[in-house]
N, C-alpha and C positions, 0 to 999 in steps of 0.2 A: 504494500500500500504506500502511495505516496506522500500522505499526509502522520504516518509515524515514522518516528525519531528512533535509533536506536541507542536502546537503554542498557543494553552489555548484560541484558538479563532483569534487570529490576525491573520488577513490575510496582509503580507508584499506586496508593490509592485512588489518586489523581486520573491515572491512567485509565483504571479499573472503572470509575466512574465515568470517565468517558463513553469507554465501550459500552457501558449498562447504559445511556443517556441511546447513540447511535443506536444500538438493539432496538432500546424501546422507540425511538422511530422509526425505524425501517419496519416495526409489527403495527405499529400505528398507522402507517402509509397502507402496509398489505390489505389490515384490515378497511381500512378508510375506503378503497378500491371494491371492497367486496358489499360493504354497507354503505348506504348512502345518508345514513345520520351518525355524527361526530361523535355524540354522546353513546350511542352503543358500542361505537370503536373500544370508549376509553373505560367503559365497564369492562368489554371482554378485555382488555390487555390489563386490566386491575386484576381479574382470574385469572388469564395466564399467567399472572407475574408472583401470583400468590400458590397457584399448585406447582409451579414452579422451585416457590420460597417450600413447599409442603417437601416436594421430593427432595431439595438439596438437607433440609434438615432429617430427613428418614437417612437420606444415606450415611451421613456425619453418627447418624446417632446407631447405626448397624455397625459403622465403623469402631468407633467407642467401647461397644459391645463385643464385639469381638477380640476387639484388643483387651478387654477386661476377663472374658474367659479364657484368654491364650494365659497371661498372669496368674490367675487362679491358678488353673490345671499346672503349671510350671511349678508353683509354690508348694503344693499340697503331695506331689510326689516326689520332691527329698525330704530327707528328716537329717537332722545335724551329721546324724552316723553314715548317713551314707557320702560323703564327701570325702574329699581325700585329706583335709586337714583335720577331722575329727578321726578317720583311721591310723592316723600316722604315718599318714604320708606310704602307705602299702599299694 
């Protein structure tokens, strides 16, 4: 794209907000094209932007979850004796 700067990898929150700004017009446009009142556009892209907001927090929150039962399960199958510094080093 011509209008981005390269950022060596950073992504600013600046940045991020741009895209999400660009996004939500270009679904505003699409829909604006399909409907021909303004006001339904901006409802339906409030619900897409909110089952959207629904999925990204499902996934964060399966993520979490899973990182919590890999810890569990990890913790609960040694006991002090079974490591090598509580055997003596055998």
């Amino acid at each position: 794209m011509l209008n981005r700067l390269d950022t060596g990898g950073f992504d600013s929150r600046l940045e991020r907000f741009r895209r999400a700004q660009t996004f939500a017009l270009e679904q505003l446009v699409t829909i604006h094209t399909v409907s021909s009142d303004l006001r339904w556009a901006l409802i339906e892209l409030a619900l897409r932007s909110i089952a959207a907001l629904f999925t990204a927090i499902g996934k964060h929150l399966v993520f979490r979850g899973r990182r919590l039962v890999k810890r569990v399960r990890l913790a609960t199958h040694f006991t002090p004796a079974d490591t090598m510094v509580a055997a003596g080093g055998r």
